[in-house]
C-alpha positions as CSV (number, residue, x, y, z in Angstrom):
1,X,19.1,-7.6,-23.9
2,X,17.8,-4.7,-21.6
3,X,13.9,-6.2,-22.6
4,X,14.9,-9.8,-21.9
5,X,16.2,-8.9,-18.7
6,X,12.9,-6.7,-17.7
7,X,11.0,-9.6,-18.8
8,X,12.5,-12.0,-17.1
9,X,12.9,-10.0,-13.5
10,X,8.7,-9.6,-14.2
11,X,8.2,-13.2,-14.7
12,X,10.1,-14.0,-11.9
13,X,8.4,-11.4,-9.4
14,X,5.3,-13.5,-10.5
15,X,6.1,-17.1,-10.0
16,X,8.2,-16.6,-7.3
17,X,5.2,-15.4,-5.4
18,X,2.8,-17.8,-6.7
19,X,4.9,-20.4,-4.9
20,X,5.4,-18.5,-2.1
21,X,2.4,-18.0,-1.0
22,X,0.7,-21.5,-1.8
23,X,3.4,-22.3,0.8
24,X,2.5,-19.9,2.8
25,X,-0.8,-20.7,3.1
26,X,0.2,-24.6,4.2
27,X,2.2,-23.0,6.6
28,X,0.0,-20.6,8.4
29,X,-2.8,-23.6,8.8
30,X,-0.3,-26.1,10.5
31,X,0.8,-22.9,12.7
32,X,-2.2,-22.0,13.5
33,X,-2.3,-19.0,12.1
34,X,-5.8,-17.6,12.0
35,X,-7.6,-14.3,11.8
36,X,-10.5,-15.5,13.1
37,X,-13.9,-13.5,12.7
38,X,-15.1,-10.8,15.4
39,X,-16.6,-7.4,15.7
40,X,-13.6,-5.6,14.8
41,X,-13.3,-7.9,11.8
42,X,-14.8,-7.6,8.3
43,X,-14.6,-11.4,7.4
44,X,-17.0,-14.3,8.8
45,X,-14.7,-17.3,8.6
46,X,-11.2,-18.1,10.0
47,X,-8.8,-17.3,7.6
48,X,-4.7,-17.8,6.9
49,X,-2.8,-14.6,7.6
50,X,0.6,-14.1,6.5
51,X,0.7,-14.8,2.4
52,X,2.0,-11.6,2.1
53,X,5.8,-13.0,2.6
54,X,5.7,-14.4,-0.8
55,X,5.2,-10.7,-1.8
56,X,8.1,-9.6,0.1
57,X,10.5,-12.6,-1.0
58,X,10.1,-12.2,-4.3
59,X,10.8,-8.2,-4.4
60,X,13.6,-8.5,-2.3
61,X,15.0,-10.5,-5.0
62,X,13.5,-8.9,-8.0
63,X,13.8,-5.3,-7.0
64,X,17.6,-4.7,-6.9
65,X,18.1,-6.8,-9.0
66,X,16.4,-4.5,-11.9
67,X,17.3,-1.3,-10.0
68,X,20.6,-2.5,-10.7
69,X,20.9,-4.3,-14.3
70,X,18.4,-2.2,-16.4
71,X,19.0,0.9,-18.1
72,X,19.5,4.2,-16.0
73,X,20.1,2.4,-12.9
74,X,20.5,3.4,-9.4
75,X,23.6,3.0,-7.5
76,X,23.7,0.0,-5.1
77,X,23.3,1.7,-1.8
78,X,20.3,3.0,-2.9
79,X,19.1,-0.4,-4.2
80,X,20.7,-1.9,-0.9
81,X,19.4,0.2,1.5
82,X,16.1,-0.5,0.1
83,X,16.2,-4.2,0.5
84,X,17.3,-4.0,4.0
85,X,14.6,-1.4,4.7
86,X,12.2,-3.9,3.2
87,X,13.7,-6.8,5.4
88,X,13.3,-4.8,8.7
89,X,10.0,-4.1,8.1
90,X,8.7,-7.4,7.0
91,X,10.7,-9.2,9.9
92,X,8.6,-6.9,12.3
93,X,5.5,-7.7,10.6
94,X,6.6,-11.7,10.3
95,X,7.2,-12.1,13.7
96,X,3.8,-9.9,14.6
97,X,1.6,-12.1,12.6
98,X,2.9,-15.1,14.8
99,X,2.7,-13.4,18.2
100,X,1.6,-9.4,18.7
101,X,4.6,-7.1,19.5
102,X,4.0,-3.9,21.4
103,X,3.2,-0.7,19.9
104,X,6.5,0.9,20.7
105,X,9.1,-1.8,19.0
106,X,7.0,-2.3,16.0
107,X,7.5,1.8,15.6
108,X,11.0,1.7,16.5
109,X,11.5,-0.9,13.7
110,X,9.5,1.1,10.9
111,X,11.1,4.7,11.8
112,X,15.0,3.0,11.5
113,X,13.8,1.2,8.3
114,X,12.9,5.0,6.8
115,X,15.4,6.2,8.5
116,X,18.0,4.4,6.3
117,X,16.7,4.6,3.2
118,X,15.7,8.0,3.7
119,X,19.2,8.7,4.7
120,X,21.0,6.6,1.5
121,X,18.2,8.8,-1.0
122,X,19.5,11.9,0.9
123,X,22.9,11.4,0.4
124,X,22.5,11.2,-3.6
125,X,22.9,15.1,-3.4
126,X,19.3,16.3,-1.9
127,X,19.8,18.6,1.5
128,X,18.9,16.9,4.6
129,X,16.8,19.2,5.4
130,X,13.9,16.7,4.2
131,X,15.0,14.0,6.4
132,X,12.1,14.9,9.3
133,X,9.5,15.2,6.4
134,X,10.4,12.0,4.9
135,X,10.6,10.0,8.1
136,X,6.7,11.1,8.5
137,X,6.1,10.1,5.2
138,X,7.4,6.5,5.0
139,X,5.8,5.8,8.9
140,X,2.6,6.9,7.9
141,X,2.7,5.0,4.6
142,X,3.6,1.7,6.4
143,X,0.9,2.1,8.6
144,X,-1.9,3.4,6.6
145,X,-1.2,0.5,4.1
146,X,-1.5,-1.5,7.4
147,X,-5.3,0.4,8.6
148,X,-6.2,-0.4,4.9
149,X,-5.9,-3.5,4.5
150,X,-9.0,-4.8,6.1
151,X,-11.0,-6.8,3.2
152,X,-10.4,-9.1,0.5
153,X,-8.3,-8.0,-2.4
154,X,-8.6,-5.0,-1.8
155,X,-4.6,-4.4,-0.8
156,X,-3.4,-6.4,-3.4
157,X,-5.8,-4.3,-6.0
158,X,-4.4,-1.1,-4.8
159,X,-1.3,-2.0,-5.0
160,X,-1.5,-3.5,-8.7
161,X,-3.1,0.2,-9.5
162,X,-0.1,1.9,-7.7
163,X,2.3,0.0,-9.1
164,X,1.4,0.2,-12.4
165,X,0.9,3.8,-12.2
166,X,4.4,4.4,-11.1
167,X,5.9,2.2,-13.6
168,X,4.1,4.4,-16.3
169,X,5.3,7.6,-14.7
170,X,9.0,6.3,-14.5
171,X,8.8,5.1,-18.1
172,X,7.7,8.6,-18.9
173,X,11.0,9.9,-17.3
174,X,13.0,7.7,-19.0
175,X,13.9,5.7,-16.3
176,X,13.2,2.1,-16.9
177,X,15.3,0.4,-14.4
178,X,12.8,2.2,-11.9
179,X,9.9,1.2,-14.0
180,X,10.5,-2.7,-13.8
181,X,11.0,-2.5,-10.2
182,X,7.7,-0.4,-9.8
183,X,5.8,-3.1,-12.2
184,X,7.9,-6.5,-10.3
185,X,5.4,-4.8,-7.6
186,X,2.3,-4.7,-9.2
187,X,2.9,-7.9,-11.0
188,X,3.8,-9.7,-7.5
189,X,0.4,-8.2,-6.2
190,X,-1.6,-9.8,-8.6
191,X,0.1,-13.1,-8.2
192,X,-0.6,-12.6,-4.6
193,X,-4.3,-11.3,-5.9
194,X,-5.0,-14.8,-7.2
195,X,-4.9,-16.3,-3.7
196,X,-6.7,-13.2,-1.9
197,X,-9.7,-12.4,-4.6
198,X,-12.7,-12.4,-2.9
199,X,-13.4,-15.0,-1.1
200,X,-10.0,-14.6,0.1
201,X,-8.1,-17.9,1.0
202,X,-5.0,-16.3,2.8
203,X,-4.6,-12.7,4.0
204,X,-1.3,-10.3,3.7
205,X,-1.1,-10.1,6.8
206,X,1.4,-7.2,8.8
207,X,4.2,-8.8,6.9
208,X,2.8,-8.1,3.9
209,X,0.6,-4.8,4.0
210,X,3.4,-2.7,6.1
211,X,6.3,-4.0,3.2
212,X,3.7,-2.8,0.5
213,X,3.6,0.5,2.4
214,X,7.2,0.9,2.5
215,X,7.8,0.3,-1.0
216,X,5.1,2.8,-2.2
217,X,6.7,5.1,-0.3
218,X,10.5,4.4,-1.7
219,X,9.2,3.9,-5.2
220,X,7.2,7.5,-4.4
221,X,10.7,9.2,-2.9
222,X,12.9,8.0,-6.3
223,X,10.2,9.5,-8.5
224,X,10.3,12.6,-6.3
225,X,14.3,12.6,-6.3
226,X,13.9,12.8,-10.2
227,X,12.0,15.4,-9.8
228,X,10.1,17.4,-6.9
229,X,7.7,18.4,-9.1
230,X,6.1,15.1,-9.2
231,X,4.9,15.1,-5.5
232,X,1.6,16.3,-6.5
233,X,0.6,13.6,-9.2
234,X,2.3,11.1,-6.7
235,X,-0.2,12.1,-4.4
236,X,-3.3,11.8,-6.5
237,X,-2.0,8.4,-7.6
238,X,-2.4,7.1,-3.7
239,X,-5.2,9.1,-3.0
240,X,-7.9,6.1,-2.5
241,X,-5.9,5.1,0.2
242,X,-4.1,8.0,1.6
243,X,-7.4,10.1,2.0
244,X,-9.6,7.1,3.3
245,X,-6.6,6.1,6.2
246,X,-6.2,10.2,6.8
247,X,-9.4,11.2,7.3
248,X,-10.9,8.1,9.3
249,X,-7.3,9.1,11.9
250,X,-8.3,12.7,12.2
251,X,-11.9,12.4,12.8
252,X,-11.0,9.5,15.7
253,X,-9.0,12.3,17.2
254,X,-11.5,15.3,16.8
255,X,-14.4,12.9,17.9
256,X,-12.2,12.0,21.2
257,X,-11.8,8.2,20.8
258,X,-8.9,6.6,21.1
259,X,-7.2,6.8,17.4
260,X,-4.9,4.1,18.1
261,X,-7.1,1.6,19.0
262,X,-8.7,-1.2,16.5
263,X,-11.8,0.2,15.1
264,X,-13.7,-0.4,11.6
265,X,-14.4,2.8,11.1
266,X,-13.0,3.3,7.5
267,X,-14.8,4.0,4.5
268,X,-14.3,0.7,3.2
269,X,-15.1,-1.0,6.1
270,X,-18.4,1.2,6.4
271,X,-19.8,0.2,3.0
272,X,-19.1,-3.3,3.8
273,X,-20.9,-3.1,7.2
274,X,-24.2,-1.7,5.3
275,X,-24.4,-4.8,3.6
276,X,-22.2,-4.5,0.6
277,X,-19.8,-7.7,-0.5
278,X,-16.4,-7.4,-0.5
279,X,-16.6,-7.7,-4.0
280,X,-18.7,-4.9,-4.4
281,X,-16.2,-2.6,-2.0
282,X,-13.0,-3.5,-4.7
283,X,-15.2,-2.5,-7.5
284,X,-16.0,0.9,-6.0
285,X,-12.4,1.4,-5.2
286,X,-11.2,0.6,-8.9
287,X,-14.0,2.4,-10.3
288,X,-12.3,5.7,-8.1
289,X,-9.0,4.8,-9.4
290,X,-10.0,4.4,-13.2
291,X,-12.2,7.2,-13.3
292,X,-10.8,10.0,-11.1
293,X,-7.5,9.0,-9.9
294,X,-5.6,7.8,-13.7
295,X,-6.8,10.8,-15.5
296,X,-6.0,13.7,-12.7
297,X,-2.9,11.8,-12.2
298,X,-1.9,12.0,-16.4
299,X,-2.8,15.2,-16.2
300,X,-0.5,17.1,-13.6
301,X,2.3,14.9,-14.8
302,X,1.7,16.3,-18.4
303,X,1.2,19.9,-16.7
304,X,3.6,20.0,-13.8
305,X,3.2,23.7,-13.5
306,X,-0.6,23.6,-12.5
307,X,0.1,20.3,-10.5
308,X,-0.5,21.9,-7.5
309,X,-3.8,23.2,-8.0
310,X,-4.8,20.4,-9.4
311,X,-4.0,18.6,-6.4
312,X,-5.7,20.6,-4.0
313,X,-8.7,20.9,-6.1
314,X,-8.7,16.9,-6.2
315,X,-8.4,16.5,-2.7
316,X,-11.2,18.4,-1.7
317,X,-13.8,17.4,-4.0
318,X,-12.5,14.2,-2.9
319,X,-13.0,14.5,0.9
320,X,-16.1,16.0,0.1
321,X,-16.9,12.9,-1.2
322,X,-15.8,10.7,1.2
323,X,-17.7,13.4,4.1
324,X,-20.8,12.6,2.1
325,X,-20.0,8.6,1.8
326,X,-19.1,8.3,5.0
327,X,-22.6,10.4,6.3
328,X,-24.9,7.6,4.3
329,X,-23.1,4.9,5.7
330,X,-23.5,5.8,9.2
331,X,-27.4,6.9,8.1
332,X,-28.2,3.5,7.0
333,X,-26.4,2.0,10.1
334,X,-28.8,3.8,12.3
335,X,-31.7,3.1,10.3
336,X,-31.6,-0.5,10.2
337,X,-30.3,-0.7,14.0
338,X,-33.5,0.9,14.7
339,X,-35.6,-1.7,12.7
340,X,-33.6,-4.3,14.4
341,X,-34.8,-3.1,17.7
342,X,-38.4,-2.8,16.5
């Protein structure tokens, strides 16, 4: 019964965003809604923003309901407070995608929308001491999902990789009602995939990428209430995006510009600038994922007791990396601005 039901919330997570955002995309070209190409833009055609609701629908449907009906499952205020988290978040995003909010409200929205779930998680038995540390958390992860998704697929890709991964590391616990809700994620990304593969046809959108944030960060936080421990392979698991988002945020600041402006100044948005496809960019980013990010994540879950060094050790060969990325990028920039000018 249990693998009917996990089946079933799976299929549905799937169609239901199939539909979704086919309607979505109808409705964002009779609305008008357009992100149309510029310099702070990676794409060179007008193009549908908003698909992402179809994402959001479905999971808000989906995700209690396996939270709540599948072996080991969580109590309902947990699975509650996470669908109205969800809904806050996306309604912010909704109604940005139709007409920019302010800075300030779209903040407010995002820290009361951690705040709760943070606070339902918290109330499980955990001190409330890691309320201020949590808040952090889930605003950044909102927001970082929101800096990253800035070229085809690559969103929806991440978050298939995430997703998945987190299913696999909740199965491993033996917690499959957390599992299914992890994979109704991943599987809802890739229906939403089908629509955004390069050349994309509809974007995410705020609506989307900020939910997708949000729920990586909740799905991360019920792992972690399991058990601390798995903080550290947690963070290698989001590492493509965490340490791109991070890093471009703290160099705006150290360089003196102004950090919260729009700027393509990410890694991905670099390598795309130089020439390469959008394509190309996903491929780099799962190739970093398959190669590096699975196997040091499976390993400090399998040896929690080193998981810590193993993290630090990952992060800074990996900043290293994205130092010496980042470096050629901005090399190749120059050197073909200065053949332009000749």
């Amino acid at each position: 019964m249990s693998n009917f039901l996990a089946t079933g919330w799976l299929l549905a997570a799937f169609l239901i965003t199939v539909v979704l955002v086919r309607v979505a995309l109808v409705y964002a070209r009779r609305r008008g809604m357009l992100d149309l190409p510029g310099q702070r833009r990676s794409h060179s055609v007008p193009t549908p923003r908003g698909g992402g609701i179809g994402v959001v629908l479905a999971l808000i449907i989906c995700m209690p309901g396996a939270l709540l009906s599948l072996p080991s499952p969580w109590s309902a205020a947990v699975a509650v407070s996470l669908d109205v988290a969800l809904s806050i978040v996306a309604m912010v995003g909704w109604w940005d995608d139709h007409r920019p909010l302010p800075v300030m409200p779209r903040f407010g929205a995002q820290m009361l929308a951690v705040m709760l779930f943070s606070a339902t998680l918290l109330a499980t038995g955990l001190s409330w001491w890691w309320l201020p540390l949590l808040l952090v958390a889930g605003v950044w992860c909102i927001n970082l999902h929101n800096f990253m998704d800035g070229i085809d697929g690559l969103l929806a890709q991440q978050t298939i990789f995430v997703g998945f991964g987190l299913a696999l590391i909740s199965r491993s616990l033996a917690q499959p009602a957390l599992a299914i809700a992890a994979a109704a994620m991943a599987i809802s990304a890739a229906g939403f995939w089908l629509y955004n593969r390069p050349p994309a046809r509809i974007f995410m959108g705020d609506v989307g990428s900020g939910s997708i944030g949000l729920l990586i960060f909740a799905l991360s936080a019920m792992l972690w209430r399991v058990n601390h421990a798995l903080l550290w392979p947690l963070l290698i698991l989001s590492s493509a995006f965490l340490l791109d988002a991070t890093l471009t945020l703290v160099m705006r600041m150290l360089t003196g510009k102004r950090w919260h402006s729009a700027h393509r100044e990410h890694l991905y948005q670099w390598m795309t600038r130089r020439g390469g496809s959008h394509a190309g960019t996903d491929a780099q980013y799962i190739a970093w994922n398959l190669l590096l990010v699975a196997p040091f994540t499976w390993f400090s879950c399998t040896h929690l007791n080193t998981a810590l060094p193993v993290t630090i050790a990952f992060y800074v060969f990996a900043a290293a990396l994205w130092l010496t990325l980042k470096r050629r990028c901005l090399r190749r920039n120059l050197t073909k601005d200065r053949h332009v000018i000749a």
